[in-house]
N, C-alpha and C positions, 0 to 999 in steps of 0.2 A: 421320470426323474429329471430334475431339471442339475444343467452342469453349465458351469461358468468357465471360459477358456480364457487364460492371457496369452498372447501374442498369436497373431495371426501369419506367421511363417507357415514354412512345409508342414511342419509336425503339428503342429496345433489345428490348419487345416484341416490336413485329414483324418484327426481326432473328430472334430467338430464334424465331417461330413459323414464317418461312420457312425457316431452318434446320431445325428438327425434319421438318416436313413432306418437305425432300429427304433425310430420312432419317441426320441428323448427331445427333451426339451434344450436348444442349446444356446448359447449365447459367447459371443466370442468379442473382446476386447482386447484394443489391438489402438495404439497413441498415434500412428503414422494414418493421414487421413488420406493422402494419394494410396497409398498400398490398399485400403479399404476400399477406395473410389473402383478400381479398378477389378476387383476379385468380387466383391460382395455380391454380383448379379450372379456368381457361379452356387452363391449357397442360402437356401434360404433358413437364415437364423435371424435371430436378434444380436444386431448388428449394436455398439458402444466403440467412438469412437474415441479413447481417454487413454490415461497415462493410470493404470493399474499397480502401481508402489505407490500412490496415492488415496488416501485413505475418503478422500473427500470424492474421489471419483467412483471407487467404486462404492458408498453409500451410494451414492448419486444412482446407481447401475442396478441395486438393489441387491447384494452381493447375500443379505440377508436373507434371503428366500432361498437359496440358492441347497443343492443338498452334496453336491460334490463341485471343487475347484481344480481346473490341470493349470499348475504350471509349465508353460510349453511353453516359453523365450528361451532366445539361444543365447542368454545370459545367466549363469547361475546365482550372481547375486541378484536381478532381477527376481528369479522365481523364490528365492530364500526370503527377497522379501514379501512379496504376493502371498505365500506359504502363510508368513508369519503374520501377517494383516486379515488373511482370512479365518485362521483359529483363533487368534485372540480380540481378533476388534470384530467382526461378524459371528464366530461359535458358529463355523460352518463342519458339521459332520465330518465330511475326508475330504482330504488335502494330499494328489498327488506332486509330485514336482518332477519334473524334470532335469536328472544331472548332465550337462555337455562336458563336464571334465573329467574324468574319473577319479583324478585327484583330489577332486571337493566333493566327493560321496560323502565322507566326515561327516560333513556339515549339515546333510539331509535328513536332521532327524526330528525329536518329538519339541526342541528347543526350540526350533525355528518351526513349529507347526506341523511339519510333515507325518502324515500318513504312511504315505505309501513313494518311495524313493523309483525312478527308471532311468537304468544309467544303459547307454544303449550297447557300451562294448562288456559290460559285465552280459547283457544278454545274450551277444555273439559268443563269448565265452561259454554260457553254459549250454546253446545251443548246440556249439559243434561239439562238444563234449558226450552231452546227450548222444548226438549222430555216432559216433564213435566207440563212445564205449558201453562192454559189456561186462556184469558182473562189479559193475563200479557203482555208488552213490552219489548223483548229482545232482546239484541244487541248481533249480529252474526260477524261483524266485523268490523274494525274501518279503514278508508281515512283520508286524509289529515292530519294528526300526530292530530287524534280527534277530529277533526273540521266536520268530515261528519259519517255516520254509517250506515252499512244493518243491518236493523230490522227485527223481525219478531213476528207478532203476530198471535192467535189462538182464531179467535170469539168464545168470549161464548154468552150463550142465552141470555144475557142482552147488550150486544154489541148495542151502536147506529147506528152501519155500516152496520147489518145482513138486508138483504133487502133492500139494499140501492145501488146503478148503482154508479162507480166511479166518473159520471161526477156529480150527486149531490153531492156526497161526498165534494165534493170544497178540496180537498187536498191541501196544502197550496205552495207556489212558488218554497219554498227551499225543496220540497219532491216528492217523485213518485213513485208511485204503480208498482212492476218491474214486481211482479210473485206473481198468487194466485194458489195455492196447494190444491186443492178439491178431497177427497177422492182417494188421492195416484195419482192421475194423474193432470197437470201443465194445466192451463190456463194460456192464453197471456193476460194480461188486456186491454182492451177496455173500450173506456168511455162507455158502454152501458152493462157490466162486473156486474152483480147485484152480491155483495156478500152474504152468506149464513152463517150462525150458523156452527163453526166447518173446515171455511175457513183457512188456514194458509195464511197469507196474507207478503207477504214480502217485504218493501220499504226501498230506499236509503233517509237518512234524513240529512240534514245539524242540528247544533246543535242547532241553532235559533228555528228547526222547529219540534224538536222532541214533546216537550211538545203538541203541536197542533196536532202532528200524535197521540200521545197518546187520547188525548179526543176523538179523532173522533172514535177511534177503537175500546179504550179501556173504555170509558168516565168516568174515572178516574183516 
C-alpha cells in the first residue's frame, strides 16, 4: 500500500515509521526543509520537501498514485485542507485527517474529503471508558463520517448474551461480532462462539443497529 503523510511532526512521524516497518510504502511531506534536513536520516521513506495545501506540489509528489492520505499537521485547517485536495483534485481512495481541536471535529467530514476523522481526546475518552466500564456500550471508533461504529462491550452478570452461541444471538443485519476478548487472550467469533459473563465482546455497528446491539448485550 502506498500512503502519503503531511506534516512531518510527532504524529505523522510515527505514522510514517509504523508504516514503513509493516512494510508499506510511505512518503512523508513536510514544507520546513531544516526540520527534514535533520530527522530524515532516521526514516527511510520518500522524503517531499513542499507545502502540501498546494495543489501544484503535491501533483508534483505524485499525490495520484497514492491509495491512502494522513493528514497529521497540527493545524486543522491545514489538514481540511490537504483532506479536500486529496479527494477531489487527486480521487485518492481514503483520506484520514487528523483533528487537534475537538471543537473542529464538525468540520471532518465527507465535505471537505474526509474519510475517516482521529480526534485524539475523543479516543482518551472511549478508552478509559472501555477500561471501566462494565455492562455498558462504548463507542471505540467511528466510519462513514458516523454512520457506522466499533463498539465495545463488557458482559456483566445480567447480560441476556452471557451463555448465549452468536448464531442464537440473531445479531441484527447491519452488525457483526468482529472479536471476543476472554480473559486477555482474542477469540475469533463463530456462530457456535457461546459468550460468557466478563466477555469484551467487540462489534462493527451501523447506526440503525446499535440500539439492537445494545439490548442484546446490554439489555438495556
Amino acid at each position: 500500500m502506498k500512503v502519503a503523510i503531511a506534516g512531518a511532526g510527532s504524529v505523522g512521524t510515527a505514522i510514517a515509521k509504523d508504516l514503513r516497518e509493516n512494510g508499506h510504502d510511505v512518503m512523508l511531506i513536510e514544507r520546513d526543509p531544516d526540520l527534514v534536513a535533520r530527522i530524515r536520516s532516521d526514516l527511510d521513506i520518500t522524503w517531499v520537501v513542499a507545502d502540501a495545501c498546494e495543489v501544484a506540489s503535491l501533483d508534483a509528489a505524485g499525490l495520484a498514485t497514492v491509495d491512502v492520505v494522513v493528514a497529521a499537521t497540527g493545524d486543522d485547517e491545514d489538514n481540511l485542507v490537504v483532506s479536500l485536495l486529496a479527494k477531489q483534485e487527486f480521487a485518492v481512495p481514503r483520506v484520514v485527517a487528523r483533528v487537534n481541536h475537538p471543537k473542529n471535529q464538525w468540520l471532518f467530514t465527507a465535505t471537505w474529503g474526509v474519510d475517516v476523522s482521529v480526534s485524539t481526546p475523543q479516543l482518551l475518552t472511549a478508552l478509559v471508558e472501555e477500561a471501566v466500564s462494565v455492562g455498558s456500550l462504548v463507542r471505540l471508533l467511528q466510519f462513514e463520517h458516523g454512520n457506522a461504529h466499533l463498539v465495545e462491550v463488557t458482559l456483566a452478570e445480567d447480560s441476556p448474551a452471557a451463555g448465549v452461541s452468536l448464531a442464537d444471538l440473531q445479531v441484527p443485519r447491519n452488525a457483526t461480532v468482529v472479536a471476543v476478548v476472554r480473559e486477555d487472550h482474542l477469540i475469533v467469533p463463530r456462530g457456535d462462539t457461546v459468550l460468557e459473563v466478563g466477555d469484551e465482546v467487540l462489534a462493527l455497528v451501523t447506526a440503525d443497529a446499535e440500539a439492537d446491539v445494545q439490548r442484546l448485550l446490554v439489555g438495556r
